[in-house]
C-alpha positions in Angstrom: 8.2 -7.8 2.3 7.4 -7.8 -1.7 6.7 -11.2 -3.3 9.3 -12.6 -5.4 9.9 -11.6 -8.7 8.4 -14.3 -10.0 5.3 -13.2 -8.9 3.4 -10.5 -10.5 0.6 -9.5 -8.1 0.9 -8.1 -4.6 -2.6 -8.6 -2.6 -4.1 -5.9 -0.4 -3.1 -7.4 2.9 0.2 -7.3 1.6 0.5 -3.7 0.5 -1.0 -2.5 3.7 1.9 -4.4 5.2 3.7 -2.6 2.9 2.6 1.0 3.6 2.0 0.6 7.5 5.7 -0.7 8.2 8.9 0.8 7.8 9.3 0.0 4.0 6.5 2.7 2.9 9.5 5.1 2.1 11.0 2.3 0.2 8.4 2.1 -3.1 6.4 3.9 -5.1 2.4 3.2 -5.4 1.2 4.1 -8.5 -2.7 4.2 -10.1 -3.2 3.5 -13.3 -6.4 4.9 -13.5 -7.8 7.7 -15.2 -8.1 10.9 -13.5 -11.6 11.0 -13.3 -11.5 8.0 -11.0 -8.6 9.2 -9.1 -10.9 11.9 -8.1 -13.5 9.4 -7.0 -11.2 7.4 -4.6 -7.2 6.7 -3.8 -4.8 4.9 -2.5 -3.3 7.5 -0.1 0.3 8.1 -1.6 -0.3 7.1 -4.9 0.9 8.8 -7.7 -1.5 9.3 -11.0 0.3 7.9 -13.7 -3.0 7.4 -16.1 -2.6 4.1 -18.5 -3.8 6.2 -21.3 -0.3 8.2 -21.0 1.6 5.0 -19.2 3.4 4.0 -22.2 5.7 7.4 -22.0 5.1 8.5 -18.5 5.3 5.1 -16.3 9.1 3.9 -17.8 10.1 8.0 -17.0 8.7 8.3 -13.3 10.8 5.5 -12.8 14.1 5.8 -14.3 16.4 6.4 -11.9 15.1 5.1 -9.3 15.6 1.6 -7.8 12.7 1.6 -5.6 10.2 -1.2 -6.2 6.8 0.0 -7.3 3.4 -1.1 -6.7 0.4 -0.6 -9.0 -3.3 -0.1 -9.5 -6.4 0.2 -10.9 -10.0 -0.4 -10.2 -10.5 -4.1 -10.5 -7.1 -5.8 -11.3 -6.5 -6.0 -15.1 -5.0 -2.3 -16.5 -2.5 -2.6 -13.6 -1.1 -6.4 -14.5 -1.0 -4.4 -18.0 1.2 -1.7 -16.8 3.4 -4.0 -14.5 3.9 -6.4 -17.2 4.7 -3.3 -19.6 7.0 -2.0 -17.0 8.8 -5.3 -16.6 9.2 -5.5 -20.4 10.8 -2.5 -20.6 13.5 -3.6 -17.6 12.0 -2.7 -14.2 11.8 -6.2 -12.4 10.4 -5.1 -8.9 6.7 -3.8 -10.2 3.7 -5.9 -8.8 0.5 -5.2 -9.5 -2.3 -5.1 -7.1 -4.8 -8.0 -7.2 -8.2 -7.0 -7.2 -7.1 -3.7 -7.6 -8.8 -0.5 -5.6 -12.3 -2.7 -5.5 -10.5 -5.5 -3.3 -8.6 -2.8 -1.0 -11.7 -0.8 -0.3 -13.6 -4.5 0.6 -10.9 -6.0 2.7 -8.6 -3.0 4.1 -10.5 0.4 3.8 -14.1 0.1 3.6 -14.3 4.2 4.0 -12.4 3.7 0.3 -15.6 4.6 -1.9 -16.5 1.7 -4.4 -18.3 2.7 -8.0 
């Protein structure tokens, strides 16, 4: 279950909730990270959209679509930028994840390399 609207975070027990049950079809997971960090560590699923080209590329991977979308970065802040940019531009159902990959690879996946 995502958190309301009204909220714009999702935490890491909740995504794993998420991706373990039967709505991991149902959204898109999305880092905001650069690609060298992509390399470093992921979210398995995700798909790259790099906040440095998020401004063309994030509103397109989306249009179309009504799935819900979930993003992230490393520690929390370029993903609430991107959802809030995403919710702007008329996709309600983004949340970003708090704490970003740091928090997930702490509390869900340790084997999740931190740098």
């Amino acid at each position: 279950m995502f958190p309301s609207k009204d909220e714009t975070e999702i935490t890491p027990v909740e995504l794993q909730t998420l991706l373990t049950g039967d709505s991991a079809p149902s959204f898109h997971l999305i880092d905001c990270r650069e690609e060298d960090e992509f390399a470093i560590c992921r979210i398995e699923g995700a798909t790259l959209i790099p906040l440095s080209r998020f401004a063309e590329a994030g509103p397109e991977f989306l249009k179309g679509t009504e799935r819900p979308a979930v993003v992230y970065c490393h520690h929390g802040m370029r993903s609430m930028n991107a959802t809030m940019y995403l919710r702007d531009k008329g996709f309600p159902e983004v949340w970003s994840l708090a704490g970003g990959i740091e928090l997930w690879s702490t509390q869900i996946d340790p084997d999740v390399p931190r740098y």
